[in-house]
Biopython code that builds the backbone (N, CA, C, O; Angstrom):
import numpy as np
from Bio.PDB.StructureBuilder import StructureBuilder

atoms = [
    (1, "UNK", "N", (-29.685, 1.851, -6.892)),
    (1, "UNK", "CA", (-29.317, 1.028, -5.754)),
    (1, "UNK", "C", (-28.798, 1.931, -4.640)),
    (1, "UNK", "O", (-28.200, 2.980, -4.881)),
    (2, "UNK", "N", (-29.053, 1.478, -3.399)),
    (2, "UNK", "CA", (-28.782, 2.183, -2.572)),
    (2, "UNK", "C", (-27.440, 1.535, -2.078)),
    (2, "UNK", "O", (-27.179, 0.338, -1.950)),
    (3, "UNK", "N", (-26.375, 3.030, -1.747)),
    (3, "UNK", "CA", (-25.020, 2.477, -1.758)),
    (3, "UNK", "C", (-24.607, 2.594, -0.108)),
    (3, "UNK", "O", (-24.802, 3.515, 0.685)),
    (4, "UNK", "N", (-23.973, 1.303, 0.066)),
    (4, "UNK", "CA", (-23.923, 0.857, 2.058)),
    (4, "UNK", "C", (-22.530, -0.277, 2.017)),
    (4, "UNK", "O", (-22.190, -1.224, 1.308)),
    (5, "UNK", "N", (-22.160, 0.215, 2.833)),
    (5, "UNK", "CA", (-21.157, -0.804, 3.491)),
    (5, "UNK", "C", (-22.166, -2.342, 3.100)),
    (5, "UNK", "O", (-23.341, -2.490, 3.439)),
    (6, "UNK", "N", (-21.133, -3.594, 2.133)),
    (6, "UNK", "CA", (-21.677, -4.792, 2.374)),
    (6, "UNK", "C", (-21.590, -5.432, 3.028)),
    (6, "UNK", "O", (-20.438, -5.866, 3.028)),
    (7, "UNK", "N", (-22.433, -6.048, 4.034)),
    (7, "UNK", "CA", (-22.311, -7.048, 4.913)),
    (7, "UNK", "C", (-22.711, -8.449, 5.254)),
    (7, "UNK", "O", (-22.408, -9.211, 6.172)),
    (8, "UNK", "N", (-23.412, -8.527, 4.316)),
    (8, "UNK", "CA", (-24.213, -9.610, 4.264)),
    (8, "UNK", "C", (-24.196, -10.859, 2.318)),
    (8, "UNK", "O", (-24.081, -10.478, 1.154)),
    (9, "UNK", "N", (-24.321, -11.887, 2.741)),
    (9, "UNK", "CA", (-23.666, -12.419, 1.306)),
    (9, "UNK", "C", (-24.629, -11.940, 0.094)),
    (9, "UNK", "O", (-24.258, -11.775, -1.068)),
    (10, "UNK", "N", (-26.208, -11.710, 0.699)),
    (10, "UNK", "CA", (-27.126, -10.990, 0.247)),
    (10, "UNK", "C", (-26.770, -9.998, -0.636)),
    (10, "UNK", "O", (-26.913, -10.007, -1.859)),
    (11, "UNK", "N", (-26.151, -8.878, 0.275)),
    (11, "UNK", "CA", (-25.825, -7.779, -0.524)),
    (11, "UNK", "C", (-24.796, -7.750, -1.426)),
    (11, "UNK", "O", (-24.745, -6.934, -2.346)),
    (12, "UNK", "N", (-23.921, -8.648, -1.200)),
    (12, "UNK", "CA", (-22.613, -8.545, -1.796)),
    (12, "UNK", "C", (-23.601, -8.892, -3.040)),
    (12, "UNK", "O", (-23.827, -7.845, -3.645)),
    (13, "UNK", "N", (-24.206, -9.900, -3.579)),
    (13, "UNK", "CA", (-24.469, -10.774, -4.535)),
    (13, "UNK", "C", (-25.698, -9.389, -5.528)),
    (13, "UNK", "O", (-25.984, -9.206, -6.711)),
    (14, "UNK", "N", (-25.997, -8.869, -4.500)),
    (14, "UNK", "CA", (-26.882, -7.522, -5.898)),
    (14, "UNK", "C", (-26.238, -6.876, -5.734)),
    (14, "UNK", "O", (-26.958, -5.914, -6.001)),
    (15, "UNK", "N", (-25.005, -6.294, -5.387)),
    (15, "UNK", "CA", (-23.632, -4.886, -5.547)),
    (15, "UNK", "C", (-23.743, -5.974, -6.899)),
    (15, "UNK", "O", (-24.608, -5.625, -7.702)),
    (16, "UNK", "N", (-23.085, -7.084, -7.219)),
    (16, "UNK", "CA", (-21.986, -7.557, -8.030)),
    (16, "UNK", "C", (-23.282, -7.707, -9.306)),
    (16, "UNK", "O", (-22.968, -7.454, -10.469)),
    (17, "UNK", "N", (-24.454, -8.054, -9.033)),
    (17, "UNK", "CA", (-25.137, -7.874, -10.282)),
    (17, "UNK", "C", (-25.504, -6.817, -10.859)),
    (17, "UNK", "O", (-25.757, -6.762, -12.063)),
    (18, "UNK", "N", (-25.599, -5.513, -9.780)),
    (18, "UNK", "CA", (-25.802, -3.896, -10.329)),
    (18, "UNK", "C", (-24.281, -3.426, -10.927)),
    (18, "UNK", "O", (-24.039, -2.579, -11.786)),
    (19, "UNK", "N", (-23.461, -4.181, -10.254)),
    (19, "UNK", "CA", (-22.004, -3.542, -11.092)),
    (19, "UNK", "C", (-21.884, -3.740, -12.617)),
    (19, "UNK", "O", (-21.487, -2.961, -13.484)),
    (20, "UNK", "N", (-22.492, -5.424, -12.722)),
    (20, "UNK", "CA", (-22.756, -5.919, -14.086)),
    (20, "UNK", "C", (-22.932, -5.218, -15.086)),
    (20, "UNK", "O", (-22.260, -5.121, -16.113)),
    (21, "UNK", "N", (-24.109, -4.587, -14.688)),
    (21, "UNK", "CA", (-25.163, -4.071, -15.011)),
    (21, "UNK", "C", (-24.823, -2.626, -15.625)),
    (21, "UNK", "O", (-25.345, -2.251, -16.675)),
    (22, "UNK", "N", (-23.674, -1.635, -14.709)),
    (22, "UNK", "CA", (-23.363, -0.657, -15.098)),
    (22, "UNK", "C", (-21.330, -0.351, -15.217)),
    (22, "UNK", "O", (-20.552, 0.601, -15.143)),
    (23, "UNK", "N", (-21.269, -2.001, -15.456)),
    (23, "UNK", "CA", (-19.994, -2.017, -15.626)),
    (23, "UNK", "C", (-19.280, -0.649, -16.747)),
    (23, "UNK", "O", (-18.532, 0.285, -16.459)),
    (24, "UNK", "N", (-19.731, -0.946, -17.707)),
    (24, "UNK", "CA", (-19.706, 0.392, -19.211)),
    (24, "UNK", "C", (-19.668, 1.637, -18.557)),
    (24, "UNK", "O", (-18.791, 2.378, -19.004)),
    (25, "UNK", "N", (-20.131, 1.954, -17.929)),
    (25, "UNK", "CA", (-20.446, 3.504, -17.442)),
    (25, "UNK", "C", (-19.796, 4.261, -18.028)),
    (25, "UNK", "O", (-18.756, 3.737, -18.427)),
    (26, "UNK", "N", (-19.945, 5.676, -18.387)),
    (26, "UNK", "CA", (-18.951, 6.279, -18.511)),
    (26, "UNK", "C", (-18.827, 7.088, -17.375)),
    (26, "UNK", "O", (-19.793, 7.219, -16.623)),
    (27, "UNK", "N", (-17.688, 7.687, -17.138)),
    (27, "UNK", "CA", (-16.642, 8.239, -16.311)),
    (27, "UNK", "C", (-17.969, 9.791, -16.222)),
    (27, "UNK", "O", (-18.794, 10.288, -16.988)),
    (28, "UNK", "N", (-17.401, 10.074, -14.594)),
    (28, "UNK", "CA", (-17.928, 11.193, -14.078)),
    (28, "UNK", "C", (-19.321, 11.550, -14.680)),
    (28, "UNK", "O", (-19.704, 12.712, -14.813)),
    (29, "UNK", "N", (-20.005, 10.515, -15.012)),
    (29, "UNK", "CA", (-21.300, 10.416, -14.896)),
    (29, "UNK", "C", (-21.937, 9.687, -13.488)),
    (29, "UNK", "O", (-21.375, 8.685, -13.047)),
    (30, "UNK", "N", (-23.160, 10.255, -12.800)),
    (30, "UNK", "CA", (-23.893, 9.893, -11.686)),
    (30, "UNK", "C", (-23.875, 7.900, -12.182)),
    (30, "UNK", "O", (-23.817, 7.123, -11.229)),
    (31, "UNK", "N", (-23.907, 7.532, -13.060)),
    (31, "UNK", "CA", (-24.096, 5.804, -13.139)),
    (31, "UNK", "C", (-22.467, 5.418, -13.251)),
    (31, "UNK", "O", (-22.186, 4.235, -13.059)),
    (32, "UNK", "N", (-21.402, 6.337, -13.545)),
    (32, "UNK", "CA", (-19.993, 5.860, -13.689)),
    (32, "UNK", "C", (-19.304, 6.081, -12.097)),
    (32, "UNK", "O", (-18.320, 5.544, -11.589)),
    (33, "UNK", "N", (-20.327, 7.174, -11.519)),
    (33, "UNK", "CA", (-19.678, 7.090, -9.575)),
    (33, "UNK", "C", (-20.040, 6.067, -9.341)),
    (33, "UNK", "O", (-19.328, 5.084, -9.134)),
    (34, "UNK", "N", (-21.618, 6.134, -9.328)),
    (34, "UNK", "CA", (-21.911, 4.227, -8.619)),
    (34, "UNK", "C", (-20.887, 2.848, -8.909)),
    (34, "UNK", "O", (-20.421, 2.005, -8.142)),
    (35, "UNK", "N", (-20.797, 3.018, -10.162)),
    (35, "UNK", "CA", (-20.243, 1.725, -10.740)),
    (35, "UNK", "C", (-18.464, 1.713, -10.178)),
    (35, "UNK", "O", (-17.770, 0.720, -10.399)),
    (36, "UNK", "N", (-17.955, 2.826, -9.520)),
    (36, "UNK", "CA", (-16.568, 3.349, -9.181)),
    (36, "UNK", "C", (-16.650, 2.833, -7.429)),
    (36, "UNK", "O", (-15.823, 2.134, -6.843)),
    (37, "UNK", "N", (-17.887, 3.418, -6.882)),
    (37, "UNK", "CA", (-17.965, 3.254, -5.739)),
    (37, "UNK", "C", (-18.569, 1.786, -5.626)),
    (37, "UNK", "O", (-18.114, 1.416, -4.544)),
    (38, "UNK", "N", (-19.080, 1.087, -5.962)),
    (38, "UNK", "CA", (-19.696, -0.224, -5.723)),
    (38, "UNK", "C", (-18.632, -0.966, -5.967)),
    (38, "UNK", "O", (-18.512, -1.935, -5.217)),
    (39, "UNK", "N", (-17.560, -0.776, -7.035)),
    (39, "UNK", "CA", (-16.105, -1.629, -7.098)),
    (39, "UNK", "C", (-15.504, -1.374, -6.079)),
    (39, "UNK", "O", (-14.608, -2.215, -6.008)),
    (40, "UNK", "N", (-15.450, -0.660, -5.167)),
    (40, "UNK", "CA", (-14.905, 0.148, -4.140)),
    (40, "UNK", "C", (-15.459, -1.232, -2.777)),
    (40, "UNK", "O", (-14.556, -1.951, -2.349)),
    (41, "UNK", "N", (-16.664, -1.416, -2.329)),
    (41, "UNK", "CA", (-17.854, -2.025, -1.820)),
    (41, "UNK", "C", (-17.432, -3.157, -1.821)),
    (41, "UNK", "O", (-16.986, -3.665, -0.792)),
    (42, "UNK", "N", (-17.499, -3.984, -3.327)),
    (42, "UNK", "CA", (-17.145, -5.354, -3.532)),
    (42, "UNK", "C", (-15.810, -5.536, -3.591)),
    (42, "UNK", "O", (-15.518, -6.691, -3.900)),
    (43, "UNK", "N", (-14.835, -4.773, -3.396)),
    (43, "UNK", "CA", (-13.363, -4.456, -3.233)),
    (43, "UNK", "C", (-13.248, -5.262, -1.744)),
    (43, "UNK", "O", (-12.786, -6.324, -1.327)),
    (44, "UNK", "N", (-13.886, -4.206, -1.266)),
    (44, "UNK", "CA", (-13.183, -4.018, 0.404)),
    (44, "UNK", "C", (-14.105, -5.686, 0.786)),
    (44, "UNK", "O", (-13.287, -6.461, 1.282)),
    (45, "UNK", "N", (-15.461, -6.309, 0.670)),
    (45, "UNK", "CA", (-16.324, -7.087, 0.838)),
    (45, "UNK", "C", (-15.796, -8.311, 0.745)),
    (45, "UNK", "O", (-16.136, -9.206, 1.519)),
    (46, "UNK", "N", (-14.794, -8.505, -0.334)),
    (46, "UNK", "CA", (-13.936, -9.967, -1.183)),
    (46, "UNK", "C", (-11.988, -9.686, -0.176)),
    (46, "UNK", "O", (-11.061, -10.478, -0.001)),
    (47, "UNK", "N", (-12.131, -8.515, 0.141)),
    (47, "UNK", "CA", (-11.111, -8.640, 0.745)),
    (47, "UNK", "C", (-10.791, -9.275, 2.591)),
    (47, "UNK", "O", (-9.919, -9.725, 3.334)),
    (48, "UNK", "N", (-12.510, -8.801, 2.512)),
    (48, "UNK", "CA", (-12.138, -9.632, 4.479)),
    (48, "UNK", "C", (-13.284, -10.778, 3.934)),
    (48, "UNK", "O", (-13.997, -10.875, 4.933)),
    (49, "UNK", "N", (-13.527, -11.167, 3.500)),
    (49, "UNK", "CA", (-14.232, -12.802, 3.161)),
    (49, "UNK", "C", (-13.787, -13.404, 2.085)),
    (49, "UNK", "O", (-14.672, -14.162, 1.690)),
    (50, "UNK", "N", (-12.864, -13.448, 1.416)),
    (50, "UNK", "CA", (-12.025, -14.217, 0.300)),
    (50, "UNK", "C", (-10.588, -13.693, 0.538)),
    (50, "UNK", "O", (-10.182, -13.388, -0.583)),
    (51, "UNK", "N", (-10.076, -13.559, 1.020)),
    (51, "UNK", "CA", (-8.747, -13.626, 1.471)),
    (51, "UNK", "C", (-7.733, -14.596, 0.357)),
    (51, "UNK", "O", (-7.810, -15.790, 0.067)),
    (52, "UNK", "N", (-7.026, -13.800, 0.016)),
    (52, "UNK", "CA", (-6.266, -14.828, -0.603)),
    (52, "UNK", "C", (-4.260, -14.586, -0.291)),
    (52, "UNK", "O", (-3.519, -13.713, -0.744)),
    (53, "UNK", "N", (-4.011, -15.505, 0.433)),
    (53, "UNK", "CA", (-2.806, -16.048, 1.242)),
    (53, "UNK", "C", (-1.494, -15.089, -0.296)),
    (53, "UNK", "O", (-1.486, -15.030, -1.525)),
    (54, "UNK", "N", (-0.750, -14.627, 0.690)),
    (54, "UNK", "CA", (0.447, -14.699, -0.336)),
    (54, "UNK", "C", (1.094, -15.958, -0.651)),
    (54, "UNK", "O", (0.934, -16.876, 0.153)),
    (55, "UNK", "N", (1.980, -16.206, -1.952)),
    (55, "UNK", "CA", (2.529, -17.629, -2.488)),
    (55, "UNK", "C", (3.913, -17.704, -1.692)),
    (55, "UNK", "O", (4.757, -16.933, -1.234)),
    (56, "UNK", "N", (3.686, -18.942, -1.781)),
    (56, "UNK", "CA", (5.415, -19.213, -0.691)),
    (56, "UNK", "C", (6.160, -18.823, -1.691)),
    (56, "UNK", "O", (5.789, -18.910, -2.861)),
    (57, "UNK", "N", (7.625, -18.215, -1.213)),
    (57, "UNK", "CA", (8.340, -17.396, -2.030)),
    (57, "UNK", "C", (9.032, -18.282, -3.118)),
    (57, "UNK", "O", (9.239, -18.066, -4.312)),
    (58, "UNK", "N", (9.300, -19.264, -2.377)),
    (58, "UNK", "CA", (10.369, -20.106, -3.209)),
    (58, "UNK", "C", (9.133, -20.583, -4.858)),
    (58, "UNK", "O", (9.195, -20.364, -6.068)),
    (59, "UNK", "N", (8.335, -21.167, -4.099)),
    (59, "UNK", "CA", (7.051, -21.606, -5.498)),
    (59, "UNK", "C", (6.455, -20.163, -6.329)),
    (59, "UNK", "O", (5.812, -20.312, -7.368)),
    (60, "UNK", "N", (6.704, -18.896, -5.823)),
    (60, "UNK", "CA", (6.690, -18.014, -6.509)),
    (60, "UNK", "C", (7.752, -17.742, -7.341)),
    (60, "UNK", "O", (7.495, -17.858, -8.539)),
    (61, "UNK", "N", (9.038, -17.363, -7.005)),
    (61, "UNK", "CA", (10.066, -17.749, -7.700)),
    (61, "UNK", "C", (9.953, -18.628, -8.991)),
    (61, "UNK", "O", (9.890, -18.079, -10.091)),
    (62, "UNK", "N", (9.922, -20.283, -8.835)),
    (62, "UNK", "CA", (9.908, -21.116, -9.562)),
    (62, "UNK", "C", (8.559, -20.453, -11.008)),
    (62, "UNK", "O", (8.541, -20.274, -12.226)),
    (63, "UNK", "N", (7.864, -20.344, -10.107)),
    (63, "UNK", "CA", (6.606, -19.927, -10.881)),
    (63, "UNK", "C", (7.034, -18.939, -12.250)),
    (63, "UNK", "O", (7.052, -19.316, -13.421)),
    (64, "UNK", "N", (7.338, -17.694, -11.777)),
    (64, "UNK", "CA", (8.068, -16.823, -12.778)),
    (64, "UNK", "C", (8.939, -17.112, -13.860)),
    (64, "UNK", "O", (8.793, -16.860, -15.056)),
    (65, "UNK", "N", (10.116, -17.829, -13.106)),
    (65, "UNK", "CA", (10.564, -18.982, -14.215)),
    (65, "UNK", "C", (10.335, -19.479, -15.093)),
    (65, "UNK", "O", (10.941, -19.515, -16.164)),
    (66, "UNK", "N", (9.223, -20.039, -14.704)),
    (66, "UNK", "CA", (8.519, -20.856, -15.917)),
    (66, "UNK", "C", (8.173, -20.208, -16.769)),
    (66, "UNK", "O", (8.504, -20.427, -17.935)),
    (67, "UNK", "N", (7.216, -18.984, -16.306)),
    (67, "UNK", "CA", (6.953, -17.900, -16.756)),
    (67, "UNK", "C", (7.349, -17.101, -17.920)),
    (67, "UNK", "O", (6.768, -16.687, -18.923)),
    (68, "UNK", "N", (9.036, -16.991, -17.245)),
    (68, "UNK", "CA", (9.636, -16.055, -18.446)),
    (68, "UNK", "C", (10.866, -17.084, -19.238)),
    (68, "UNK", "O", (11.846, -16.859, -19.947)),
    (69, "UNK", "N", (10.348, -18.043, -18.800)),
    (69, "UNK", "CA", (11.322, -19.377, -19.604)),
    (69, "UNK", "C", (13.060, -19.233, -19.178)),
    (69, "UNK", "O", (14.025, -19.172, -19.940)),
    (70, "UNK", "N", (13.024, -19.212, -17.919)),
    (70, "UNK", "CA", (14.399, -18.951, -17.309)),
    (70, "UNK", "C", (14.685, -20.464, -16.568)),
    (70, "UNK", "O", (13.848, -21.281, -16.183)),
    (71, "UNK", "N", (15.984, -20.529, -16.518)),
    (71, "UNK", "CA", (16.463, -21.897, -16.144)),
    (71, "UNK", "C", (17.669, -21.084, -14.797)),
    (71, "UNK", "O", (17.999, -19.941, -14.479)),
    (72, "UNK", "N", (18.041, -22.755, -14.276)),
    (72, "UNK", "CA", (18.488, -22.484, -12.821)),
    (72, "UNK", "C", (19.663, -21.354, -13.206)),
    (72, "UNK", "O", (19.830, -20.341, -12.526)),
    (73, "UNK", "N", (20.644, -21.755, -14.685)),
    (73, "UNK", "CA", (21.761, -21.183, -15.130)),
    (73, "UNK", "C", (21.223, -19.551, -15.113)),
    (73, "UNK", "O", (21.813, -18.785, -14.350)),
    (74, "UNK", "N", (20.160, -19.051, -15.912)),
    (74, "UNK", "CA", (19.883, -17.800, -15.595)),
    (74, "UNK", "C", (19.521, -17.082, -14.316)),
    (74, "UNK", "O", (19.534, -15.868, -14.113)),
    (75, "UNK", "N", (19.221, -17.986, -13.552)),
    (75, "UNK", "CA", (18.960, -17.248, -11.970)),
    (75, "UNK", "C", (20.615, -17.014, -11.193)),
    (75, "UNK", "O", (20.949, -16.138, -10.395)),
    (76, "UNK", "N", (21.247, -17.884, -11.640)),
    (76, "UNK", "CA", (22.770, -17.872, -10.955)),
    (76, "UNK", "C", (23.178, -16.649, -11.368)),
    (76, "UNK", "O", (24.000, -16.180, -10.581)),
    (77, "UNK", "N", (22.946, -15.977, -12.245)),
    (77, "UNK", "CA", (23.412, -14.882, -13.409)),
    (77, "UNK", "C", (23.267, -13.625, -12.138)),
    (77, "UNK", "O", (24.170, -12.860, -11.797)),
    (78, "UNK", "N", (22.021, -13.674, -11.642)),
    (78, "UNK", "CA", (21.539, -12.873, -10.603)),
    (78, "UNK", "C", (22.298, -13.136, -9.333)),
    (78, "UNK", "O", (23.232, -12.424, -8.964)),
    (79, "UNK", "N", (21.845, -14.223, -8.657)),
    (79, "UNK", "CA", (22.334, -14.266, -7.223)),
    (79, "UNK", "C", (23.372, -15.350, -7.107)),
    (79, "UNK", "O", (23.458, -16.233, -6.254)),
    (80, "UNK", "N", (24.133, -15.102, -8.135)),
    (80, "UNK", "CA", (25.649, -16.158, -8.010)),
    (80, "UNK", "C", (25.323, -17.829, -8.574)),
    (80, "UNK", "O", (24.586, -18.311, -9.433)),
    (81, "UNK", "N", (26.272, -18.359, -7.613)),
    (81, "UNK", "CA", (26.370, -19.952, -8.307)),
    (81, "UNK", "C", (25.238, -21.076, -8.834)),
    (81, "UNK", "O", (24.208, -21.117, -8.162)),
    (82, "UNK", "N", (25.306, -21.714, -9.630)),
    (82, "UNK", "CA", (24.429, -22.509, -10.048)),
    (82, "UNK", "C", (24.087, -23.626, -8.833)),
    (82, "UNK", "O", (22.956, -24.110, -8.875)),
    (83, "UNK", "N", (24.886, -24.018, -7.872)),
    (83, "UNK", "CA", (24.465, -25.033, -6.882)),
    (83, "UNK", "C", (23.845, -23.998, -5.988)),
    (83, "UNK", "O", (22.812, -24.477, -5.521)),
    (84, "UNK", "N", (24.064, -22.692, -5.530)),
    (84, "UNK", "CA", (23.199, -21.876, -4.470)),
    (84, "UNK", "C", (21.977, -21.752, -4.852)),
    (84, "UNK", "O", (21.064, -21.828, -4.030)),
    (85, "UNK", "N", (21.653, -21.444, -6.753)),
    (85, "UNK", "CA", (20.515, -21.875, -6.986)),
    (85, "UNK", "C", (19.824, -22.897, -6.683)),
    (85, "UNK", "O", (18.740, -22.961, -6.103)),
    (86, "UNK", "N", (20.683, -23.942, -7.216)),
    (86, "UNK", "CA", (19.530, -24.723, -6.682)),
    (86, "UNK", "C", (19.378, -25.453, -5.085)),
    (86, "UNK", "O", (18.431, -26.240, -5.060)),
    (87, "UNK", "N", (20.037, -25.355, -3.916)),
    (87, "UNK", "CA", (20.129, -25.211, -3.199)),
    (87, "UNK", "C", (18.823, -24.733, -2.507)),
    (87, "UNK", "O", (18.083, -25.494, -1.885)),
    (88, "UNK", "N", (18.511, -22.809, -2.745)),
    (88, "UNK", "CA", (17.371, -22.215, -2.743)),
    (88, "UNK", "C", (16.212, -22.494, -3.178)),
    (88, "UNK", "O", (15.234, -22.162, -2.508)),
    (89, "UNK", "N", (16.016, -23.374, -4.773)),
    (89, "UNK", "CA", (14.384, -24.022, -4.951)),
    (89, "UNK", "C", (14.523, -25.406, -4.560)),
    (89, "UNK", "O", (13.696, -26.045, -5.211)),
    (90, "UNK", "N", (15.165, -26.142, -3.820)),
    (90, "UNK", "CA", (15.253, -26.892, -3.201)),
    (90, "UNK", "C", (14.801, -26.863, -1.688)),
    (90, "UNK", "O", (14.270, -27.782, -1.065)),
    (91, "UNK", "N", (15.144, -25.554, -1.220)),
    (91, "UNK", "CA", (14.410, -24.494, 0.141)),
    (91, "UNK", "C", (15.438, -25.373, 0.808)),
    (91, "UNK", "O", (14.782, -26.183, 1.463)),
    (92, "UNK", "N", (17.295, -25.724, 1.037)),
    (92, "UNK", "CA", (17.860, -26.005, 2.106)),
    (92, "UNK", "C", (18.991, -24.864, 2.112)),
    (92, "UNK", "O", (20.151, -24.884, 2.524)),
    (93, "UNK", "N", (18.153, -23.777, 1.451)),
    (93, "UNK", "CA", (19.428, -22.557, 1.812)),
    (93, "UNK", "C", (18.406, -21.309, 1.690)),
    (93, "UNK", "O", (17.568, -21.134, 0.805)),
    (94, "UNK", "N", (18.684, -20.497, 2.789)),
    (94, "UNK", "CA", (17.296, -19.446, 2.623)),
    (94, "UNK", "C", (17.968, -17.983, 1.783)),
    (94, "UNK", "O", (19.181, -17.794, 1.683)),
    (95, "UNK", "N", (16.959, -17.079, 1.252)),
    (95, "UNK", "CA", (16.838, -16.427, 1.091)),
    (95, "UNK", "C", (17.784, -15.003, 1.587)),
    (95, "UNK", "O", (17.583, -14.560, 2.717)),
    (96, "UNK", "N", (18.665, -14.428, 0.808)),
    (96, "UNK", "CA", (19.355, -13.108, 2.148)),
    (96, "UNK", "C", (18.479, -11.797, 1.481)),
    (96, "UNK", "O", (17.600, -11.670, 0.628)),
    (97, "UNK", "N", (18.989, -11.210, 2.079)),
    (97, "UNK", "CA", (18.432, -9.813, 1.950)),
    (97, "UNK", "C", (18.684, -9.235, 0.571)),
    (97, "UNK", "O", (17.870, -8.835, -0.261)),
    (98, "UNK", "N", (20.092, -9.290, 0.528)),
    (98, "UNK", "CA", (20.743, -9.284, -1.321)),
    (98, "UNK", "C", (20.044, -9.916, -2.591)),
    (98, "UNK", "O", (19.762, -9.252, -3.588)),
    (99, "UNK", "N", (19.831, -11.068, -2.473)),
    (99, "UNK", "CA", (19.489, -12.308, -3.054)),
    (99, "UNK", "C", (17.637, -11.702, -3.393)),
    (99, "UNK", "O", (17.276, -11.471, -4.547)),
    (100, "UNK", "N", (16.575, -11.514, -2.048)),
    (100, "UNK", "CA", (15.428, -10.702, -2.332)),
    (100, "UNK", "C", (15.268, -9.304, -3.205)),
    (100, "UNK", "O", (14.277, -8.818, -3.750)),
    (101, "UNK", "N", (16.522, -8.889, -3.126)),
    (101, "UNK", "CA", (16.456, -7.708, -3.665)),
    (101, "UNK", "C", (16.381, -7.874, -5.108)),
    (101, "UNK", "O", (15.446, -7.570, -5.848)),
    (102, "UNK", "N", (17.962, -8.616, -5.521)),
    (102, "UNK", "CA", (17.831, -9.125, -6.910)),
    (102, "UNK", "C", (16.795, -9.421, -7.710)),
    (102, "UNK", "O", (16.334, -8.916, -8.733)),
    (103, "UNK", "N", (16.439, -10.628, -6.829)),
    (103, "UNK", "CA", (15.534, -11.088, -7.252)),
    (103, "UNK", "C", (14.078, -10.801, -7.365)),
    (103, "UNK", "O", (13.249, -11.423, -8.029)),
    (104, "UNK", "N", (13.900, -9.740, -6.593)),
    (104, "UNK", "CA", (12.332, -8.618, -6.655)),
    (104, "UNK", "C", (12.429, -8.057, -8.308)),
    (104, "UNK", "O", (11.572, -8.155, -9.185)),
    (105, "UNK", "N", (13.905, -7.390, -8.380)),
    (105, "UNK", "CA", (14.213, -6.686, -9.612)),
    (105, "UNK", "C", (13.920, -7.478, -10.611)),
    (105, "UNK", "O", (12.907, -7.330, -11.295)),
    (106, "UNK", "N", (15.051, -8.680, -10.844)),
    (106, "UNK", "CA", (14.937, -9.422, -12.232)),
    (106, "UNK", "C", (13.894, -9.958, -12.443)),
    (106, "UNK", "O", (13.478, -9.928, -13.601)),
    (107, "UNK", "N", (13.224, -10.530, -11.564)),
    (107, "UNK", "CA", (11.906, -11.428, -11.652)),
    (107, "UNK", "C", (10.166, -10.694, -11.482)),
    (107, "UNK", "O", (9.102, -11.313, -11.487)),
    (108, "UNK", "N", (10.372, -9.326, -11.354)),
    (108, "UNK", "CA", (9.562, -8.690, -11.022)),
    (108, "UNK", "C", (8.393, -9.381, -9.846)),
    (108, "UNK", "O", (7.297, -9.662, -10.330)),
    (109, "UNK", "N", (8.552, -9.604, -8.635)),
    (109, "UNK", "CA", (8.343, -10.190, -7.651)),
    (109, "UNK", "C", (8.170, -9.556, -6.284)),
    (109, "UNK", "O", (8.867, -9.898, -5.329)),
    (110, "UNK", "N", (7.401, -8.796, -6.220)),
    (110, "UNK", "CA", (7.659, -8.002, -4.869)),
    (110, "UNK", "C", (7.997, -8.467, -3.940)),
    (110, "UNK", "O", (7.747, -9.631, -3.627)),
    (111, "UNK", "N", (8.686, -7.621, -3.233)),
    (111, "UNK", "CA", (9.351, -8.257, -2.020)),
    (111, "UNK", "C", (8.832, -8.916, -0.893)),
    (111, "UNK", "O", (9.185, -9.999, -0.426)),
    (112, "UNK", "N", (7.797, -8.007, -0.435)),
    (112, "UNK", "CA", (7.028, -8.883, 0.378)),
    (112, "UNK", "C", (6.689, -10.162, 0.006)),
    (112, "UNK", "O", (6.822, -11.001, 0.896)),
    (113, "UNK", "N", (6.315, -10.521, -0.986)),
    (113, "UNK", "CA", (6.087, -11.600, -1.028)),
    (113, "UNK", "C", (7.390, -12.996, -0.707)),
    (113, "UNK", "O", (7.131, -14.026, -0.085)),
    (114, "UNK", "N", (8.872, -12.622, -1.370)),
    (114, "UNK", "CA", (9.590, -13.041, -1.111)),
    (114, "UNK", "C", (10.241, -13.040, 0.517)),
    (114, "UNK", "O", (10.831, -13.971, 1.065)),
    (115, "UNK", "N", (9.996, -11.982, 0.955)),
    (115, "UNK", "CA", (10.260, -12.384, 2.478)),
    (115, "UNK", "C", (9.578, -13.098, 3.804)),
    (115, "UNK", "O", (9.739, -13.101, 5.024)),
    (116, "UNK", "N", (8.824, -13.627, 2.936)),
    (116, "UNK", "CA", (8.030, -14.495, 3.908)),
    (116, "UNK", "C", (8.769, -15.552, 4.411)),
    (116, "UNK", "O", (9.895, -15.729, 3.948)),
    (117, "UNK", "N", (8.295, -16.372, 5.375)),
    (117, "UNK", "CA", (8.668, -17.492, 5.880)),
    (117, "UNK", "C", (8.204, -18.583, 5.047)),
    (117, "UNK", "O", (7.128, -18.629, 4.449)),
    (118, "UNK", "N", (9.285, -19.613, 5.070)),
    (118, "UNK", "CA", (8.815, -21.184, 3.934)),
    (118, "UNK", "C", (9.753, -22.115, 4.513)),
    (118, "UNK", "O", (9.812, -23.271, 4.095)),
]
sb = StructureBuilder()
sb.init_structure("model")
sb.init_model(0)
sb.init_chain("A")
sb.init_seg("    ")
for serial, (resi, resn, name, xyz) in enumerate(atoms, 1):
    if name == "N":
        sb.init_residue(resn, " ", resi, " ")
    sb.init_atom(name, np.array(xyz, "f"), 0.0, 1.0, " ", f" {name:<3s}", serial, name[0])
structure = sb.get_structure()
């Protein structure tokens, strides 16, 4: 296959069936570059035409929670009182700078994502 910037839904759609195809590759073999560089192709291709939005912080938050089976009492543990908790997944008390930090740490949550607007 000949390897090109994708631009077209055309191409994207035989990158992703030749990747298929030489998904296995092995490493620093001429069929394991292609298959390195064509993930590379359909990387960058799904990133400006499938876009996918970061999660509002607070429903990210909650999310994790659930996740790691944590309740409002264990988040207070982190960023103080049990009513500021819930206060915050309630979204009528925002987020501080302290509180993101914590909570990037304990919840493994990057920050950016938590400093968004909600």
């Amino acid at each position: 296959m000949k390897l090109a910037i994708l631009k077209t839904d055309k191409e994207y759609k035989k990158a992703l069936k030749r990747f298929e195809e030489i998904f296995d590759a092995k490493e620093g073999t001429s069929i394991g570059d292609e298959a390195e560089i064509l993930s590379i192709l359909i990387e960058k291709y799904e990133d400006k035409h499938f876009p996918i939005d970061s999660p509002d912080p607070i429903e990210a938050i909650k999310f994790r929670m659930e996740q790691m089976g944590l309740s409002q009492k264990d988040l207070s543990e982190v960023i103080g009182y049990k009513s500021r908790v819930s206060e915050i997944l309630k979204k009528k008390r925002k987020l501080t700078l302290d509180m993101i930090r914590k909570l990037s740490h304990y919840l493994h949550i990057p920050t950016d994502v938590l400093v968004q607007e909600y």
